[in-house]
LONUKE-679650 format. One record per residue: x, y, z of N, C-alpha, C in turn; residue in three letters; residue number from 1. Coordinates in steps of 0.1 Angstrom, whole numbers, plus 5000, padded with zeros to 4 digits. Layout:
<atoms>
ATOM   n.u   n.v   n.w  ca.u  ca.v  ca.w   c.u   c.v   c.w    r    k
ATOM     X     Y     Z     X     Y     Z     X     Y     Z  Ala  NUM
...
</atoms>
This chain:
<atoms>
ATOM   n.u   n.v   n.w  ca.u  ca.v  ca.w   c.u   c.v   c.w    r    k
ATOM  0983  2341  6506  0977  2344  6519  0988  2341  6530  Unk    1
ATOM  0987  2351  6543  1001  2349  6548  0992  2342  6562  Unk    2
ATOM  1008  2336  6569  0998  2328  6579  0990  2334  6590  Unk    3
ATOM  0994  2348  6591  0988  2359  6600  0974  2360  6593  Unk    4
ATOM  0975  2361  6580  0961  2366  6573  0948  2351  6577  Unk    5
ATOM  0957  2341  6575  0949  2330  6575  0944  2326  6588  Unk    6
ATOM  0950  2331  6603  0947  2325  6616  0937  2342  6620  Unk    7
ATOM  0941  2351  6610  0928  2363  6615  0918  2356  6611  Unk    8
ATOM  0915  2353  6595  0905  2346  6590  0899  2337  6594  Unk    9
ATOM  0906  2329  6605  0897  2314  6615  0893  2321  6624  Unk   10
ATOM  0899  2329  6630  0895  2334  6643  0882  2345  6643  Unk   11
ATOM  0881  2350  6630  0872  2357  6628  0857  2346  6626  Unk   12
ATOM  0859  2337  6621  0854  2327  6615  0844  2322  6625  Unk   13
ATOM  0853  2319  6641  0849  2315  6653  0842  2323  6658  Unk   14
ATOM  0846  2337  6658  0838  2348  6666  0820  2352  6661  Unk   15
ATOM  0822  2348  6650  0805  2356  6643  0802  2342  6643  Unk   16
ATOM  0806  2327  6642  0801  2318  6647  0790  2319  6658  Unk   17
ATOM  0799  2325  6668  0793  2322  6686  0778  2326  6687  Unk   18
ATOM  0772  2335  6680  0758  2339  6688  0751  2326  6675  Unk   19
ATOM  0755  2324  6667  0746  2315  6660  0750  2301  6666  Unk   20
ATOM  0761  2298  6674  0758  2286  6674  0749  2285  6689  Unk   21
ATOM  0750  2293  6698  0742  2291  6711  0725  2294  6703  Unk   22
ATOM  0724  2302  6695  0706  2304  6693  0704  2286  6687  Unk   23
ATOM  0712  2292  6675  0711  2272  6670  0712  2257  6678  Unk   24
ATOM  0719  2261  6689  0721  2247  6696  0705  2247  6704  Unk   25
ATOM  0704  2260  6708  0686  2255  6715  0673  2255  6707  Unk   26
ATOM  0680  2260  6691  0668  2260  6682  0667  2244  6675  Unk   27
ATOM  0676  2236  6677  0675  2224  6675  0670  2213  6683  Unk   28
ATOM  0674  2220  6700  0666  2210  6711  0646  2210  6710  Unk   29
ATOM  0643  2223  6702  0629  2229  6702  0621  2220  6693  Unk   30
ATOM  0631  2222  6681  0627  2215  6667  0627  2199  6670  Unk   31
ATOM  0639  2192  6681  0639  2175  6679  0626  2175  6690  Unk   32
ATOM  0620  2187  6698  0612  2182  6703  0596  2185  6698  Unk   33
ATOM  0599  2190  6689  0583  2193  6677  0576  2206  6673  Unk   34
ATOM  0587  2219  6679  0581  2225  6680  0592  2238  6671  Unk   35
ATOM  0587  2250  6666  0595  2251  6655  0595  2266  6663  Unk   36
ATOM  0607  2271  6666  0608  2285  6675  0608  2296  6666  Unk   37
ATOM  0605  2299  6656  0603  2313  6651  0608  2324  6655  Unk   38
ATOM  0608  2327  6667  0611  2338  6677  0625  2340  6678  Unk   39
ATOM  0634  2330  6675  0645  2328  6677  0652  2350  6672  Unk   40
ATOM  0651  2349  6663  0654  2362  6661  0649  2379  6672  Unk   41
ATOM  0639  2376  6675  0637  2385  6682  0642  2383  6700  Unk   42
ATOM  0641  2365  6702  0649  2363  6713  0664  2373  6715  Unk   43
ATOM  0669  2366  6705  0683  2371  6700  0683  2388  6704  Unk   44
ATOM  0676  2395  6697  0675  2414  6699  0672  2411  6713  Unk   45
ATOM  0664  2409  6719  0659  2412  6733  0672  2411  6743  Unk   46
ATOM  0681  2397  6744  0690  2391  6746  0701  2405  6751  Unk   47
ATOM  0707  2407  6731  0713  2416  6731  0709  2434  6737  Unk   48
ATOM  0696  2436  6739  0693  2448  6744  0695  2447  6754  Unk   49
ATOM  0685  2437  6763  0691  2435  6776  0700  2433  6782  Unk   50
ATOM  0712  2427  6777  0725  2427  6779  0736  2438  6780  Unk   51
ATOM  0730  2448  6769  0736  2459  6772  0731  2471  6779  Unk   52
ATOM  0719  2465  6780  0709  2481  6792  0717  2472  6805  Unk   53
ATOM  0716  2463  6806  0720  2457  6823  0736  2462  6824  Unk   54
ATOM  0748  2457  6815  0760  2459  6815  0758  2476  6814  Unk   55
ATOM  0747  2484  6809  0755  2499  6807  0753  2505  6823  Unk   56
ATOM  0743  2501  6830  0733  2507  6838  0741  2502  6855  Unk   57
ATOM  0749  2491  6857  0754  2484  6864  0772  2484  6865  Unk   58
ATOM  0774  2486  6853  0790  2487  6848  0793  2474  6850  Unk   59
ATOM  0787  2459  6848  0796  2448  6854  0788  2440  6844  Unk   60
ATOM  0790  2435  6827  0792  2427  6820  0784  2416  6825  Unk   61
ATOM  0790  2406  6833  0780  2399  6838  0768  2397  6845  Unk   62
ATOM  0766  2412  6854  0751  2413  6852  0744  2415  6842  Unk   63
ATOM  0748  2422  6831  0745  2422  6817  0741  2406  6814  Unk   64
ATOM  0746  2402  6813  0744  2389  6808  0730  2384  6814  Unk   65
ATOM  0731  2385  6826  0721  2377  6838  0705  2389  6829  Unk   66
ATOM  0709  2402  6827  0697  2406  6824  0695  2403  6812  Unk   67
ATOM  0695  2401  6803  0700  2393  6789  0687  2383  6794  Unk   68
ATOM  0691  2372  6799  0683  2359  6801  0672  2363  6809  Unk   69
ATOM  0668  2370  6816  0662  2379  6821  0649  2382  6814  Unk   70
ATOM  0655  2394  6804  0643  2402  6794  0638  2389  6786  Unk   71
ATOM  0646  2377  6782  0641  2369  6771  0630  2364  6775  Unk   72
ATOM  0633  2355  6790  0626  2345  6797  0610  2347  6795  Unk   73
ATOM  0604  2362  6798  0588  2362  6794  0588  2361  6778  Unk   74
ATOM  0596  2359  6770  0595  2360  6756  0590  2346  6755  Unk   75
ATOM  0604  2338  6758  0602  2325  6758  0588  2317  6763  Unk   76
ATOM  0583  2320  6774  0572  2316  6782  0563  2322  6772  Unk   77
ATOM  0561  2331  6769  0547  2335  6761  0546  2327  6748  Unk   78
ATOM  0561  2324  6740  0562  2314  6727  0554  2299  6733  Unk   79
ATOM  0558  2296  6744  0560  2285  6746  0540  2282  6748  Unk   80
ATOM  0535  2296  6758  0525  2292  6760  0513  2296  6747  Unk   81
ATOM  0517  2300  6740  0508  2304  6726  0508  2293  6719  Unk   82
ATOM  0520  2281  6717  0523  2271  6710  0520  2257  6712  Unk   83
ATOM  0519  2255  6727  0521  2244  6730  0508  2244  6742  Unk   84
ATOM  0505  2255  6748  0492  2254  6751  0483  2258  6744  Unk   85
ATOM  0478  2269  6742  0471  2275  6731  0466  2270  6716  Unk   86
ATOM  0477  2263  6713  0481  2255  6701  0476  2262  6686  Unk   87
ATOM  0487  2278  6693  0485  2288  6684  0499  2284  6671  Unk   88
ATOM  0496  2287  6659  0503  2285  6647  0519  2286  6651  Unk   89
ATOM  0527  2278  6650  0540  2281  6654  0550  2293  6646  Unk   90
ATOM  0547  2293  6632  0550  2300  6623  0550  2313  6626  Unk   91
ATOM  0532  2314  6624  0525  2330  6626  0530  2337  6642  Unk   92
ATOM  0528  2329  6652  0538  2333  6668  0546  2339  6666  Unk   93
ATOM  0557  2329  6662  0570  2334  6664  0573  2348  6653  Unk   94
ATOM  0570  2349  6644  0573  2360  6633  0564  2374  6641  Unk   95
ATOM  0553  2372  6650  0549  2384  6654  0555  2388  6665  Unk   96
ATOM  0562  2377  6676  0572  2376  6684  0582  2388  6680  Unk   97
ATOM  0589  2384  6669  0602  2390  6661  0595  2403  6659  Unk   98
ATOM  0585  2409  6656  0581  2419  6650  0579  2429  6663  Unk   99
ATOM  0573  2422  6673  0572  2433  6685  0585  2432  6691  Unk  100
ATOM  0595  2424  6695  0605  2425  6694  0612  2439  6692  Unk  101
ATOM  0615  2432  6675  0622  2446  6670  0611  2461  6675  Unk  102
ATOM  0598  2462  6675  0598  2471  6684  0595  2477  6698  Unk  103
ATOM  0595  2470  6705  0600  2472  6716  0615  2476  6718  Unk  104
ATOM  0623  2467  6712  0641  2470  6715  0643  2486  6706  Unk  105
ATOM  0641  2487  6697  0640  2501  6690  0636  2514  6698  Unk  106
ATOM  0623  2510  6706  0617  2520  6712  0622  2519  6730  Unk  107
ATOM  0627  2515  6729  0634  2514  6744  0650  2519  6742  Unk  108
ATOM  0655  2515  6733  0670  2522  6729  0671  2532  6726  Unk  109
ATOM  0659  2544  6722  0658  2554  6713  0653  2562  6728  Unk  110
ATOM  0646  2556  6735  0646  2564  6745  0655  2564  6760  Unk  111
ATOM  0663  2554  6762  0677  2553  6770  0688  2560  6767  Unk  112
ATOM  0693  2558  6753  0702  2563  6745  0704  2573  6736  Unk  113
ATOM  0685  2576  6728  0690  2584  6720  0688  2583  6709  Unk  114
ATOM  0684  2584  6696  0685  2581  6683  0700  2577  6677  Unk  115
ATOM  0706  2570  6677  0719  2570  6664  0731  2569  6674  Unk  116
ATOM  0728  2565  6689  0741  2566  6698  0744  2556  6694  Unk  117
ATOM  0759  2555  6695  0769  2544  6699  0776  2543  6710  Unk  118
ATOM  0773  2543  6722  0777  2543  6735  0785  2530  6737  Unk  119
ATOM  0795  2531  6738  0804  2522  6746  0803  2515  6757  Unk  120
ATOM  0796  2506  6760  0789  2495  6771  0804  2491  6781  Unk  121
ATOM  0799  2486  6790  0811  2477  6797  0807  2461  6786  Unk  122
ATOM  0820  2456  6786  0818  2441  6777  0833  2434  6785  Unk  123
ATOM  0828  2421  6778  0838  2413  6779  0854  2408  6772  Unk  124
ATOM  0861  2405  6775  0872  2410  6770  0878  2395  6765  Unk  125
ATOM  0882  2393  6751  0887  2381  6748  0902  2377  6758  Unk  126
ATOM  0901  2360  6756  0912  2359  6764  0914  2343  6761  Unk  127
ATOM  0925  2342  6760  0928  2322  6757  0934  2315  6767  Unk  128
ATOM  0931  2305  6765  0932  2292  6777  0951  2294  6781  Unk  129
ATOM  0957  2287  6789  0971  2288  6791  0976  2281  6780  Unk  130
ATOM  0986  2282  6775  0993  2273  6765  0986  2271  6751  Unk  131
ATOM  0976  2272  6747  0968  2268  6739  0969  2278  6731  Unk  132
ATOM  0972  2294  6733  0966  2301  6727  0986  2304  6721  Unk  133
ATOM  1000  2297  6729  1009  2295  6724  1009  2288  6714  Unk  134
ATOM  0997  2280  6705  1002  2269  6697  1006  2279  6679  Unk  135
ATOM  1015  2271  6674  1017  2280  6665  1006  2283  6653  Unk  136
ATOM  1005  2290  6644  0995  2292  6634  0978  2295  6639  Unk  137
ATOM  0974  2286  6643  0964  2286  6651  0961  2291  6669  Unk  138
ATOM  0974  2295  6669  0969  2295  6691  0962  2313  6685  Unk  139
ATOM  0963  2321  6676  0953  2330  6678  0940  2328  6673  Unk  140
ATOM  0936  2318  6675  0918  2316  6667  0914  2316  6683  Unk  141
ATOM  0920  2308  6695  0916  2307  6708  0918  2320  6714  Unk  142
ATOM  0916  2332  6707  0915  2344  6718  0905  2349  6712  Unk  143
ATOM  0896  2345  6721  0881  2347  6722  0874  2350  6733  Unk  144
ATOM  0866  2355  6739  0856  2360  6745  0853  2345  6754  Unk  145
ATOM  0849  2341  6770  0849  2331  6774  0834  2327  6769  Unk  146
ATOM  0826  2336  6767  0814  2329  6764  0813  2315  6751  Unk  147
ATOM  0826  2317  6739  0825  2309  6734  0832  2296  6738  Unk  148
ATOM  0836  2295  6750  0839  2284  6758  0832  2277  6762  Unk  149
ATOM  0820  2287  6767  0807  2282  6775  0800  2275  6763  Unk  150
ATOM  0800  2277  6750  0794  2270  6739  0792  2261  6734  Unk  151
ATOM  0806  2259  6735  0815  2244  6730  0807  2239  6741  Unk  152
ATOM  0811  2240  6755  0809  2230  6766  0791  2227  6766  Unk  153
ATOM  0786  2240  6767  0770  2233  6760  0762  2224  6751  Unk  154
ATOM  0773  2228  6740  0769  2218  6729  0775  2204  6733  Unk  155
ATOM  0786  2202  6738  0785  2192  6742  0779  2182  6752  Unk  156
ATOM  0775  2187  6759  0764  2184  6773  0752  2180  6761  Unk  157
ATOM  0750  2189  6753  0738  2187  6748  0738  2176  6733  Unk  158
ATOM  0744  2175  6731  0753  2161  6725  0751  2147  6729  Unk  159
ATOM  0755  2147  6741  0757  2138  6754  0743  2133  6752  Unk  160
ATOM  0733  2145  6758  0717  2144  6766  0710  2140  6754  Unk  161
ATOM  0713  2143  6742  0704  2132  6731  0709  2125  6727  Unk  162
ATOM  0717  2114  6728  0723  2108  6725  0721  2092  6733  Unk  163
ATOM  0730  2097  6744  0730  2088  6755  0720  2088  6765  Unk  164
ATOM  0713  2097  6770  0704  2096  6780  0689  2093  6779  Unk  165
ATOM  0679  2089  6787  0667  2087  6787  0658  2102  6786  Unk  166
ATOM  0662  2112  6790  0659  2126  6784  0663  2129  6768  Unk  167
ATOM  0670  2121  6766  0671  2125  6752  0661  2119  6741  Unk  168
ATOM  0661  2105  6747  0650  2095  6737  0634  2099  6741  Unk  169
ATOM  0637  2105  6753  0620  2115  6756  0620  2127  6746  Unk  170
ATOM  0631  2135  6747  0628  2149  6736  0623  2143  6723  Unk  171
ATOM  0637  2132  6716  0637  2131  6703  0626  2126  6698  Unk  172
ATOM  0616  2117  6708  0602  2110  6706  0592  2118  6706  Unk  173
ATOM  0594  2133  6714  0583  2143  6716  0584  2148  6697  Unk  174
ATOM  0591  2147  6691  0596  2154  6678  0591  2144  6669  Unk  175
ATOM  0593  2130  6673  0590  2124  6661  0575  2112  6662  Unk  176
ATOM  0574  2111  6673  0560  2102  6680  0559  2108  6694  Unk  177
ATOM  0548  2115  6693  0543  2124  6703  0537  2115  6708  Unk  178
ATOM  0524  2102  6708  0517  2097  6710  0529  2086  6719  Unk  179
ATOM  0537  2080  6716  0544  2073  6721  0549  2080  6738  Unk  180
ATOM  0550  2094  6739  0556  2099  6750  0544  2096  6759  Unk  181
ATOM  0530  2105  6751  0521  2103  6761  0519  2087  6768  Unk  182
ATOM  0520  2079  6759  0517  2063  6763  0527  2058  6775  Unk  183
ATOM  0538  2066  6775  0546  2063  6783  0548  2068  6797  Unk  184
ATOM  0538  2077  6795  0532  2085  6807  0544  2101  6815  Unk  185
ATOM  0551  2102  6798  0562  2119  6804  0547  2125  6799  Unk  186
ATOM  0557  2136  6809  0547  2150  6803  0552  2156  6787  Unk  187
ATOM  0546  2154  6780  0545  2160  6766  0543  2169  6764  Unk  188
ATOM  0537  2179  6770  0539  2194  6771  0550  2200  6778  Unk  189
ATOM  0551  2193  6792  0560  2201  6799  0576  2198  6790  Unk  190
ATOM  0581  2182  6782  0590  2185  6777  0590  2194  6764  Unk  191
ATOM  0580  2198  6759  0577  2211  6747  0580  2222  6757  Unk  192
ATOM  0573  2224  6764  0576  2239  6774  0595  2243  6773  Unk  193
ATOM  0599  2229  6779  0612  2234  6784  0625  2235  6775  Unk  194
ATOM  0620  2228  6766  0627  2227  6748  0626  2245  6746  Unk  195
ATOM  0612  2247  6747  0611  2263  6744  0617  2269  6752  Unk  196
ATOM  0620  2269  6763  0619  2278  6772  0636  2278  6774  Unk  197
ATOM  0644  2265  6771  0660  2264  6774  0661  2272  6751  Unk  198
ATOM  0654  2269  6745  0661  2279  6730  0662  2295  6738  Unk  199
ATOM  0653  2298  6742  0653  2317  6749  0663  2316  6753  Unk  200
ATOM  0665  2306  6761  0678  2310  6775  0691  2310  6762  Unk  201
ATOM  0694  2305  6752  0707  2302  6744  0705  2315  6730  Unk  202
ATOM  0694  2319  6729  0691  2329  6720  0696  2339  6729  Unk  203
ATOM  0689  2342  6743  0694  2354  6750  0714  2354  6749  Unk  204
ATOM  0719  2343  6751  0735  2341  6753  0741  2346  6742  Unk  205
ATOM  0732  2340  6735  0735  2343  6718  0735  2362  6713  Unk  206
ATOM  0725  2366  6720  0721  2380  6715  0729  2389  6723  Unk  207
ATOM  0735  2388  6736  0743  2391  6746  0757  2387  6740  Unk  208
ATOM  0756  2379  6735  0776  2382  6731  0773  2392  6720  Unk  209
ATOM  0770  2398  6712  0766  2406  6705  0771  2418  6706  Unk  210
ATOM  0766  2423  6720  0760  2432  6725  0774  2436  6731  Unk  211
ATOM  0777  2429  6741  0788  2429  6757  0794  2421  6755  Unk  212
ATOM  0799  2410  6744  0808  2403  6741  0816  2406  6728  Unk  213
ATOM  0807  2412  6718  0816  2413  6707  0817  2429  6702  Unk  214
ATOM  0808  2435  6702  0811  2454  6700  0809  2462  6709  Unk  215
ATOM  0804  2453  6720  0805  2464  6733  0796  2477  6733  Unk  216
ATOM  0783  2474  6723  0773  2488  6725  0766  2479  6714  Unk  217
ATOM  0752  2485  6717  0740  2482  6714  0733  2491  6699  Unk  218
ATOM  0726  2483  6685  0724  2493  6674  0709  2487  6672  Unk  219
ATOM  0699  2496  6666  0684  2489  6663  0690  2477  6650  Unk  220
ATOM  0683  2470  6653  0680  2455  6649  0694  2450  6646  Unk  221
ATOM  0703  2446  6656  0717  2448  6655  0717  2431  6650  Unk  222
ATOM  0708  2426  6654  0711  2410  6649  0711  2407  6634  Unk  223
ATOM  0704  2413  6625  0704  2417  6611  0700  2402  6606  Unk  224
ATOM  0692  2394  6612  0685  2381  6610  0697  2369  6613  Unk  225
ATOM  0701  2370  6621  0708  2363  6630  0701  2351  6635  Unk  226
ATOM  0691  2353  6641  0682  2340  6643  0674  2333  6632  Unk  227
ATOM  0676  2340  6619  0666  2331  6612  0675  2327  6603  Unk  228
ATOM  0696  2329  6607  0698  2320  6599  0705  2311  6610  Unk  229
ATOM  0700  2311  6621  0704  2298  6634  0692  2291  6629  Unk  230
ATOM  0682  2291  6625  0671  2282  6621  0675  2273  6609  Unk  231
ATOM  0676  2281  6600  0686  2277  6590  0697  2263  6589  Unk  232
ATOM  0707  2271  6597  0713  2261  6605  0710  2253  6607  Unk  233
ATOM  0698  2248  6612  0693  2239  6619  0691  2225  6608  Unk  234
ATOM  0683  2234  6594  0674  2229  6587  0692  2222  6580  Unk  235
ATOM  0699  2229  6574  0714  2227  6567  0720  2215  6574  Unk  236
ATOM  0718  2213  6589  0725  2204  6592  0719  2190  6595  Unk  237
ATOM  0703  2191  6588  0692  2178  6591  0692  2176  6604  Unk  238
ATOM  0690  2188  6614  0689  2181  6622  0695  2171  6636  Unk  239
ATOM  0708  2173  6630  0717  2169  6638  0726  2180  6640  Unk  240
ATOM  0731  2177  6656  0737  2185  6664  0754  2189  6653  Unk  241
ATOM  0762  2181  6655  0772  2182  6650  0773  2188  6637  Unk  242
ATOM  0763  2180  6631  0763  2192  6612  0752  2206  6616  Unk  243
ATOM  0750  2205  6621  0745  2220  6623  0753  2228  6631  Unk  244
ATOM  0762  2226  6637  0775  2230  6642  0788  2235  6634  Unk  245
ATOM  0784  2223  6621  0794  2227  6611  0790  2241  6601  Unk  246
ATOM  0778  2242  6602  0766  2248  6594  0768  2260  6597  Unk  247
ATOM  0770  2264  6613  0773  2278  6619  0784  2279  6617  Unk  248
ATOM  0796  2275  6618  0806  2274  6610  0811  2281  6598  Unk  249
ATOM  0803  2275  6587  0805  2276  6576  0795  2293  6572  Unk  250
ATOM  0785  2292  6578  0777  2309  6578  0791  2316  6586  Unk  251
ATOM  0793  2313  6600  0804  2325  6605  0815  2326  6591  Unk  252
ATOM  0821  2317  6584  0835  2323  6575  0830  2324  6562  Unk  253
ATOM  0818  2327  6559  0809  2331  6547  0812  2348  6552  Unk  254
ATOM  0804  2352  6564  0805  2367  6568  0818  2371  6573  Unk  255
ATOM  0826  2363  6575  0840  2367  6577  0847  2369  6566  Unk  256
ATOM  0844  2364  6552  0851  2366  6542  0848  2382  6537  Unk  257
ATOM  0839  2389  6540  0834  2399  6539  0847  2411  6540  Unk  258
ATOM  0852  2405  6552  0867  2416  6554  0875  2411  6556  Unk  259
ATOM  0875  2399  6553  0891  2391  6547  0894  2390  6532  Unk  260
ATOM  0885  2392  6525  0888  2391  6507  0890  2402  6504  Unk  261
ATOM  0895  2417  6507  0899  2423  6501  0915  2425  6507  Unk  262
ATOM  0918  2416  6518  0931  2414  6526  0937  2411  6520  Unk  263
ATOM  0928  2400  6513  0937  2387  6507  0942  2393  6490  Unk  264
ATOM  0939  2406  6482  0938  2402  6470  0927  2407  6461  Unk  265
ATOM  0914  2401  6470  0902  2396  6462  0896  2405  6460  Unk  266
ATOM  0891  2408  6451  0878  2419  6449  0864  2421  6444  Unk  267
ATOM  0860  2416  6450  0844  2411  6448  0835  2420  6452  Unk  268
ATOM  0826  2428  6444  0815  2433  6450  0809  2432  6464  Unk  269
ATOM  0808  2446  6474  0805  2443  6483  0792  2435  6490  Unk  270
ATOM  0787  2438  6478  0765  2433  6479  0772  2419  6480  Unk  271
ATOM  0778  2413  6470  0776  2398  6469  0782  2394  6481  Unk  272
ATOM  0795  2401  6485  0800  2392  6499  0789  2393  6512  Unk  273
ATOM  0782  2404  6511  0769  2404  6516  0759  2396  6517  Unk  274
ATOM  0757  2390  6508  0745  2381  6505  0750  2369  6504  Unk  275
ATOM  0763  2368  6505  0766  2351  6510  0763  2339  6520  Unk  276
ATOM  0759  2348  6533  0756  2337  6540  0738  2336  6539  Unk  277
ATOM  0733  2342  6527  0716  2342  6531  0717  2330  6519  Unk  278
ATOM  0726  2334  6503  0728  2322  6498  0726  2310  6499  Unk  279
ATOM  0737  2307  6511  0739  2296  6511  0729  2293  6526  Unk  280
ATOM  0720  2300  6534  0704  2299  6540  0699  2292  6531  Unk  281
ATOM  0696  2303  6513  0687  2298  6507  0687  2283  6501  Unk  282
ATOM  0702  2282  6496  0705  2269  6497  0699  2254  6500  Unk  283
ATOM  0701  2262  6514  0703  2248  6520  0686  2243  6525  Unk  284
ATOM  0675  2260  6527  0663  2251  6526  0654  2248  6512  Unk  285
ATOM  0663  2249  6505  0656  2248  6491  0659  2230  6489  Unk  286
ATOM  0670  2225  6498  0671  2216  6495  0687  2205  6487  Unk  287
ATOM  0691  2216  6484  0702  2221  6471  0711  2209  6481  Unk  288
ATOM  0716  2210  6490  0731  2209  6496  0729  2196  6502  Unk  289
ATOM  0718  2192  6503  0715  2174  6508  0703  2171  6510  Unk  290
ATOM  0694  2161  6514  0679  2156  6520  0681  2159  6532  Unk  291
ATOM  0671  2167  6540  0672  2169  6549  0657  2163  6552  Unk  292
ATOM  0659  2158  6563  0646  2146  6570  0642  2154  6585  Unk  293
ATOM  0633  2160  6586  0629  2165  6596  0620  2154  6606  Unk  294
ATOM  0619  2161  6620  0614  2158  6628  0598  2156  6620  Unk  295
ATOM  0596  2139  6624  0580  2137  6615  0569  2144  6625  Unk  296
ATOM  0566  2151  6636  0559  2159  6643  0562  2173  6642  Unk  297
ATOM  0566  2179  6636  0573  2191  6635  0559  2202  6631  Unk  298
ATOM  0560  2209  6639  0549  2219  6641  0535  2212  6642  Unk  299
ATOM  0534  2203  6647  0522  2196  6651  0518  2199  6668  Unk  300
ATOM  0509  2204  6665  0502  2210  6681  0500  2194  6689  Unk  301
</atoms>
């Protein structure tokens, strides 16, 4: 392996990372706060549809984006209020969520675009920090798209906010002693609402670099279960922020090895390099790869 081959291979590694780690960073604020977002996948399509109807329709990427968060936001609100008011099945929601989803985004692309277009969107254009992207061996993994900037800096904000703050021992209590938040007199819904309602906004970012960040044109069900292995993620990393970080990680250079192993040498059936990152999904909720200890309120109305 040459060192060019090896710093394509991280950098690829980082790029199919980015929409799973934003769905997964807010699908883990949802879950420590008790509530299990299902939708996450159809967030993600919507995200990415609306990101590219805004960016195609406007020519300016960043309104793309803004409509992105946009289209999700009544997604999110409707999960949030079926689940947490309603105290409709978390499971059954979200998977019909995903299902109208996918058709809505289908049937709205087929009639903007066309059956089978590949239209060239306006998108965003990778680019690295000053000096950083001079470092040797590695300064090309940092030429990336700035949204995976904005990621890093989220996750760590969101790091911070459970960790150290009095918002965070409120979320993590809503997740694991519901009864304790009410005795304490937070709103116990309103912090469920906004758990739900901040995973859409990170699903939409997530489904938008997709779209106007990473191929610059929009395809039916372009996410190809992207959100349900940010859930995944979630379950792989027990629940903590940082191993579930590593988790997206390790799924992005599972699907990066896909077009780096025949770079390198390797030749492996294409199905199986295919089926590697659901593998190692199945894996990890079967249990296989560690104990994972979930939130003890977890899908509890």
């Amino acid at each position: 392996m040459t060192a060019e081959l090896f710093t394509l291979f991280l950098a690829s590694t980082v790029r199919l990372a980015v929409p799973l780690l934003f769905a997964a960073t807010g699908e883990l604020v949802s879950e420590r706060a008790g509530v299990v977002n299902m939708s996450v996948e159809g967030m993600m399509l919507t995200g990415a549809f609306g990101g590219a109807m805004g960016a195609a329709y406007t020519g300016s990427p960043m309104l793309g984006l803004c409509c992105a968060i946009l289209a999700v936001l009544p997604i999110a609100v409707l999960q949030s209020v079926m689940t947490n008011t309603l105290r409709a099945n978390q499971i059954v929601t979200g998977i019909g969520i995903n299902i109208m989803a996918l058709g809505l985004t289908t049937l709205g692309y087929r009639a903007l675009f066309g059956a089978r277009s590949r239209d060239i969107i306006p998108g965003f254009d990778a680019w690295s920090p000053p000096l950083v992207g001079q470092i040797p061996l590695v300064g090309g993994v940092f030429q990336q798209v700035w949204l995976f900037y904005l990621a890093a800096a989220i996750i760590a904000v969101v790091g911070y906010v459970l960790a150290r703050t009095g918002l965070g021992i409120v979320l993590r209590a809503a997740g694991d002693n519901p009864q304790s938040v009410i005795r304490s007199g937070a709103p116990l819904k309103g912090v469920r609402h906004a758990a739900v309602i901040f995973t859409g906004v990170m699903s939409a970012l997530g489904g938008a670099f997709l779209s106007i960040g990473d191929i610059h044109t929009f395809t039916e069900g372009m996410t190809n279960g992207a959100g349900y292995l940010a859930i995944v993620a979630v379950i792989f990393g027990s629940w903590r922020l940082w191993r579930t970080v590593a988790a997206c990680l390790l799924f992005g250079a599972a699907t990066a090895l896909q077009f780096q192993l025949p770079a390198f040498g390797i030749h492996i059936p294409n199905a199986l390099l295919i089926m590697m990152p659901y593998l190692l999904a199945l894996l990890a909720v079967a249990g296989v790869v560690g104990h994972q200890t979930a939130p003890r309120a977890l899908t509890q109305n």
